[in-house]
C-alpha positions in Angstrom: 0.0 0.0 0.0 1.1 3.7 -0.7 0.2 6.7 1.2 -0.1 9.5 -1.4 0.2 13.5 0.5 -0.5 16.7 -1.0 -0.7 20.2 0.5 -3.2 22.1 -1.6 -3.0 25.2 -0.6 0.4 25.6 -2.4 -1.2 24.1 -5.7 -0.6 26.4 -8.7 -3.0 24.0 -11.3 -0.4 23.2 -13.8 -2.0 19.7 -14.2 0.9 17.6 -14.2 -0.2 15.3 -11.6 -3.8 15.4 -13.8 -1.2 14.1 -16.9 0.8 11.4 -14.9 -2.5 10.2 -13.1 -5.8 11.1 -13.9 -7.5 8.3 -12.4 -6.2 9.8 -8.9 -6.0 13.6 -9.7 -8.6 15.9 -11.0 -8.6 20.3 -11.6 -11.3 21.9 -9.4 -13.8 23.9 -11.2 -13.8 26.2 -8.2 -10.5 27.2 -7.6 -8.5 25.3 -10.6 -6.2 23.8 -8.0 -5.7 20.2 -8.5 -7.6 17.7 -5.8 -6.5 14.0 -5.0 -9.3 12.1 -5.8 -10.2 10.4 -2.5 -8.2 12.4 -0.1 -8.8 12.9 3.2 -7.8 16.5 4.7 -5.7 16.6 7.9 -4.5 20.0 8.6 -3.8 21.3 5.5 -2.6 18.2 3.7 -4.5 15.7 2.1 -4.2 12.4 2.4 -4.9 9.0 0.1 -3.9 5.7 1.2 -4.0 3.3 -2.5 -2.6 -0.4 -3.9 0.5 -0.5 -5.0 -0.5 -0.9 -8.8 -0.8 3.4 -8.4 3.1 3.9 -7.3 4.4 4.3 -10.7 1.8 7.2 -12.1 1.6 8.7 -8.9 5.7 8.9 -8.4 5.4 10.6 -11.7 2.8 13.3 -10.9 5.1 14.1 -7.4 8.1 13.9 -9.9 6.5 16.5 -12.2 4.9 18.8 -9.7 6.6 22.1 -9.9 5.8 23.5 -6.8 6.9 19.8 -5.2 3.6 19.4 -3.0 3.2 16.0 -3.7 4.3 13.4 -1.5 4.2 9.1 -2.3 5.6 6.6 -0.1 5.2 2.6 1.1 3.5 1.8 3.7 5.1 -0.8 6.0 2.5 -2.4 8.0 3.3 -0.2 11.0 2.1 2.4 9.1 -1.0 1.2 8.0 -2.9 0.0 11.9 
């Protein structure tokens, strides 16, 4: 499992992370800031927890961010109780 973090507020809606993944990432018609699908906000970050078959995309969309707001990593089984 990955844990996928983005801190919205910073968004500029360049739609890279839409590109990479847009099964996971969509532009907002309100505010044209990009949202992770499924995200859960926690103090200004929001946060998807998703299979492992979404590591690749999703390490592109942090890859291409160029404000670098996204944020992927595994999950060890710690993590995840």
């Amino acid at each position: 499992m990955i844990q996928i973090t983005q801190q919205r507020a910073k968004c500029i809606g360049c739609n890279a992370c839409v590109e990479a993944a847009d099964y996971r990432w969509r532009v907002s018609r309100k505010d044209g800031k990009c949202t992770l699908v499924g995200g859960i906000e926690k103090r200004g970050f929001y946060i998807a927890k998703v299979g492992d078959d979404e590591l690749e995309d999703n390490m592109r969309a942090a890859q291409n961010c160029p404000v670098h707001i996204i944020r992927v990593e595994m999950m060890n089984s710690a993590k995840m109780k």
